[in-house]
N, C-alpha and C positions, 0 to 999 in steps of 0.2 A: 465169671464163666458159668457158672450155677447160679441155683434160684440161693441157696443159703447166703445170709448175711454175717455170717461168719468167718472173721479176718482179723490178720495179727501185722500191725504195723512193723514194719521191716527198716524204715527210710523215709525222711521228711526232708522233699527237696523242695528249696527257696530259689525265687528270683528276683529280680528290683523289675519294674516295670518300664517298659519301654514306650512313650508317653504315646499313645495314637493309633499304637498296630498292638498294645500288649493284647496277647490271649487267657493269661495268668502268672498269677504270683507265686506259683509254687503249686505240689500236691504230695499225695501221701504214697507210699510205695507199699504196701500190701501185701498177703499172701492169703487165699482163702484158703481156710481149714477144713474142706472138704473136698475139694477135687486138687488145689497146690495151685492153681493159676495165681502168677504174680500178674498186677497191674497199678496204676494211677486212684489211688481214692481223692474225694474232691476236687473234684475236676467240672469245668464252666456245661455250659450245656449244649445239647448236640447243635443248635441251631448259628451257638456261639463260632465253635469250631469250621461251620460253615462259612462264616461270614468272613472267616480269618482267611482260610486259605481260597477263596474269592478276591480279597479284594486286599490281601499284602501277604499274596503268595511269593515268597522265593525261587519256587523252582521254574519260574517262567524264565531264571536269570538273565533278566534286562539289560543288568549292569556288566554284563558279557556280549549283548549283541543276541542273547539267544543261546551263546553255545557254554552247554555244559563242562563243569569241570572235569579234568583228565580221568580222576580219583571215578567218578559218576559214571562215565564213559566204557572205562575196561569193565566195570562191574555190570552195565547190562551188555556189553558184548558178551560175557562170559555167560550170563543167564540167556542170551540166544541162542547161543552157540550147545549150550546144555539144553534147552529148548528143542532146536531143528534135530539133535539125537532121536529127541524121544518122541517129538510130535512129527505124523504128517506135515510136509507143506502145505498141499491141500488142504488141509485145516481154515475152518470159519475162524476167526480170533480177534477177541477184542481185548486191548490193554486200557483196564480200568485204574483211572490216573495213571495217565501216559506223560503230565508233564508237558513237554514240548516235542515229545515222541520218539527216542532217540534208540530206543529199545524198538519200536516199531522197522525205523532206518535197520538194524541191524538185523532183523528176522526179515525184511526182502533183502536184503543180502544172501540169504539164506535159501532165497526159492518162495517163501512166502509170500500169496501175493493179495488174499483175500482180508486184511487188515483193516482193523478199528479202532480209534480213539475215543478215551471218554474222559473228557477233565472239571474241574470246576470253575478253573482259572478262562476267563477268556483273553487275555493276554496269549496264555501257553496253546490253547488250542487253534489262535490264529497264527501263532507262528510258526506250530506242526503244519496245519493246510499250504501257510504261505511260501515256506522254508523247504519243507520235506515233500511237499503233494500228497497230504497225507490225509483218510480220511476220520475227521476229530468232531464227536459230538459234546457239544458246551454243557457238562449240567453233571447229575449225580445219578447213581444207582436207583434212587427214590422216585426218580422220573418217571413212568412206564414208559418203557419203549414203545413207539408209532412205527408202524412201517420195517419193521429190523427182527428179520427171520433171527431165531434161537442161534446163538455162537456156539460151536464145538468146543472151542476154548478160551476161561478168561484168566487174563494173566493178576496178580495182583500184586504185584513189586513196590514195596517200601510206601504201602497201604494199610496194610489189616493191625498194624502197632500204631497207626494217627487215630480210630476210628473210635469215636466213646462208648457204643453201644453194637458188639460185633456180631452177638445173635442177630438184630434188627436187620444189619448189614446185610448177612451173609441170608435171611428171609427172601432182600431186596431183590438180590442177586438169582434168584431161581427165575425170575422173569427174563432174563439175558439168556437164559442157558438154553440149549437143543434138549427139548422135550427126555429127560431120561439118559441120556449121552452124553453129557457136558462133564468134559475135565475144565478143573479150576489148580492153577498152580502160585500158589503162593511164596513170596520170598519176602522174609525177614529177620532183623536182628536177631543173632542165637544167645537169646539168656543162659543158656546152660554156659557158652563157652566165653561169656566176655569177659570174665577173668581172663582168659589169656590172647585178647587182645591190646594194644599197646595203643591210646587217646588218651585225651585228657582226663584226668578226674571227672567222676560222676559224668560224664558226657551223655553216656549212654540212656540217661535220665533227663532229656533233653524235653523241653518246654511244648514240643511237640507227640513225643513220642509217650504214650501213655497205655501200651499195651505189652509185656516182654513176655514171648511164647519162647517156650521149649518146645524139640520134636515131639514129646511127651503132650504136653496142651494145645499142641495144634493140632492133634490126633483126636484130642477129646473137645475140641470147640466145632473139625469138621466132623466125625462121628457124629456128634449130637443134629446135626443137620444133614444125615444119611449122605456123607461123602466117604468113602473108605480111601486110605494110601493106597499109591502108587509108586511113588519112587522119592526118595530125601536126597539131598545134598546137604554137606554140610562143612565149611569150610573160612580161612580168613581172607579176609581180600584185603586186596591194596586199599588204602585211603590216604594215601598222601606219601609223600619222602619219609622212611621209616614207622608207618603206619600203617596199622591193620586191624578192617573190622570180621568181627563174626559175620557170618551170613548163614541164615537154615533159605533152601530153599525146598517146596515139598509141592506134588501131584498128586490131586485129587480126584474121583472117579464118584459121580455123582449116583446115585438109584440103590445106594444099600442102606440097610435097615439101617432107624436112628438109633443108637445106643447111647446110657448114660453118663455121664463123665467118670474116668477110674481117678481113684487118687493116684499122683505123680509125686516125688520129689524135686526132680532135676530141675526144676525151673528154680527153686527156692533156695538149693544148694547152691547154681550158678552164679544167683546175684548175691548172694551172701561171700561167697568167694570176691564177687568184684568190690565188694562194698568194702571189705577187708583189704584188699590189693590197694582199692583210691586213696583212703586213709594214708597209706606210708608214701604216695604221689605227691601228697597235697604240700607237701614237707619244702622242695625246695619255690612253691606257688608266695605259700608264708613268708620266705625270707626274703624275697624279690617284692615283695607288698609293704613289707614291713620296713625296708631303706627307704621307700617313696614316702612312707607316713612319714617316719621321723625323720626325713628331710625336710620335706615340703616341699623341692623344688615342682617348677611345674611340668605337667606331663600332659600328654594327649594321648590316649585312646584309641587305637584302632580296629573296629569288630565291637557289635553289640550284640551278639548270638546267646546262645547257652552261655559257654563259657565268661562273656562278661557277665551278663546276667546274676549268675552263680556268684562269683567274686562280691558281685558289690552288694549281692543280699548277703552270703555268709561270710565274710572277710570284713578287714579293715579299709580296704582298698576304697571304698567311700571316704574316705577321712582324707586319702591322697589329693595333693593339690593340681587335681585333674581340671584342663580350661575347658576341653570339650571333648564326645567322642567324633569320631570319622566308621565311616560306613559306606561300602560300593551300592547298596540293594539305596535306588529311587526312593521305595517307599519307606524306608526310614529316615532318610534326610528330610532336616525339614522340622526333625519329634525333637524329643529330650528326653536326656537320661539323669538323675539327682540332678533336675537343675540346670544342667550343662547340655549344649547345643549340639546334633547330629549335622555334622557337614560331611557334603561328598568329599572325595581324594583332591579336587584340585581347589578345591579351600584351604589345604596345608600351606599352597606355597606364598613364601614369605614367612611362615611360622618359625620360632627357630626352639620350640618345648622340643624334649625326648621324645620318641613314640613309642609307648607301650604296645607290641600287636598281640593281641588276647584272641589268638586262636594256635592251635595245635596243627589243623587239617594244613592249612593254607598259611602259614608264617614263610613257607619258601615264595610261596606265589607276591604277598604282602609284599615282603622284602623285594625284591624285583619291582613290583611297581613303584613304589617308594624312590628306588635308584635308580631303575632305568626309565621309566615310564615317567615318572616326576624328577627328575634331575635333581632329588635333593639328597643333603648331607644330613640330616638329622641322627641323633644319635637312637638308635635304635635298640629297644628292650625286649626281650620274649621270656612272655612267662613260660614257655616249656624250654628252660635249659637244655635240654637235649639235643633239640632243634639245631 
């Protein structure tokens, strides 16, 4: 967040790689000793992360037709909806990584009619044009905009924690904006509060995500690029059947003086709490791993996300006598994981292994396809017992 190189590892997260589309094998979780910003140490380079979320992006969800899942859904209605409060409709606005635009859908609900897309994925921004009529430009903030008067407002939802280098970013960003007037409203994961969120282990330390702000450091990463608050949200939302994530969402008022970053705790307290919390989680993950080892029977795999990822770099769960994993997302199938083959869902049938489903968010949604979608009887395992 600061020019100091001075930082205290906090968390060393691992993952197995995903043979084809991996981004990385893990990184370091950090805290700098001068201003408190938690983030990702050793992490691929910016140009990497580019290429990922271009070319085996997920949130174009293909393997849905397009349409987002439910969890994804209420949560940018609710950021519209908190949105159209506080913004004119009239408002210029562009949502920078819009995805397939579904936040955009929800703000002309709203009265909103002067809307812009900006994504990396060309998947997702043909299917915002073709789907929504929406208007989506294909590229990055790095681009200079041609032709595209200054926006009143840019949105940045479940952006500024993928981003490796967010001073650069948020540099980029003054080219978009209305000379002097530009609100910028940012929404993401609340580090302070994801202790008391309810996911899976470590989740929140996801393969993607490599930035955890607090109200506290998003104050001092916009400050330092003369944006002053406006208004916070901060709150759990839905994510699933008994699930819930943090969410900060905050408005920014661009043209006040830059100021330097204050030291913070909250950010460092919050993941220190979650890190504490995953620990006693991981408890019944262990004993659900550890009948498959010292069985051996055979098992299949369902989900090669975080959450597998995690297992088979930090667990036993590699040693389990797994044939293959299964995966909805296109661009995984096809890869490999230790060895063992990524098939789509209708590769199961005929199979008669167990299926492990190694997600938290989506085990109700899994199960359902499984049975009703695939007509099959498999005996089915979830690593979150809760579930």
């Amino acid at each position: 967040m600061c020019a100091a190189v001075k930082r205290e590892l906090l968390f060393t997260q691992r993952f197995e790689a995903l043979a084809g589309v991996s981004l990385m094998q893990g990184y370091e979780v950090v805290v700098c000793r001068v201003c408190g910003f938690v983030f990702a140490d050793r992490i691929p380079s910016e140009r990497k992360f580019e290429r990922y979320y271009a070319d085996a992006s997920k949130y174009e969800f293909s393997h849905q037709g397009g349409q987002q899942h439910d969890a994804e859904v209420r949560r940018l209605r609710a950021l519209a909806s908190w949105i159209a409060e506080r913004i004119p409709a009239s408002a210029r606005l562009m949502d920078a990584g819009c995805a397939t635009g579904e936040l955009l859908v929800a703000l002309r609900e709203h009265g909103f009619s002067d809307l812009t897309g900006l994504d990396l994925s060309e998947a997702s921004a043909r299917y915002a044009r073709e789907h929504h009529g929406l208007h989506v430009i294909r590229g990055t903030l790095g681009e200079e905009p041609r032709d595209v008067r200054g926006f009143d407002v840019v949105v940045l939802s479940a952006v500024l924690e993928h981003i490796p280098v967010p001073h650069r970013f948020l540099e980029q960003l003054q080219a978009w904006l209305a000379a002097g007037t530009g609100l910028i409203i940012v929404e993401v994961p609340d580090a302070e509060n994801f202790a008391r969120a309810f996911n899976a282990p470590y989740q929140e330390f996801s393969i993607e995500h490599i930035n955890f702000f607090s109200a506290s450091s998003l104050d001092n990463l916009m400050g330092a690029h003369g944006y002053s608050r406006v208004a916070v949200r901060q709150e759990l939302c839905y994510a699933g059947p008994n699930l819930t994530g943090p969410v900060l969402t905050m408005i920014f008022r661009s043209g006040a003086s830059r100021v330097a970053p204050a030291r913070e705790a909250s950010s460092e307290a919050g993941v220190r709490a979650y890190l504490e919390r995953c620990r006693k989680r991981t408890e019944a993950e262990d004993r659900i791993i550890a009948e498959l080892v010292e069985t051996q029977r055979p098992v299949i795999v369902w989900g090669t996300g975080t959450l597998c990822q995690r297992l088979l770099a930090t667990t036993s769960l590699r040693n389990a006598n797994i044939r293959a994993f299964i995966d909805s997302n296109p661009h995984y199938q096809g890869q490999s994981m230790i060895g063992r083959p990524v098939l789509g869902p209708r590769e199961l049938m005929g199979r008669p292994e167990p299926i492990l489903i190694s997600s938290w968010v989506f085990v109700d949604e899994i199960t359902r396809q499984i049975r009703e979608d695939l007509g099959l009887d498999n005996e089915i395992i979830r690593i979150n017992t809760d579930a």
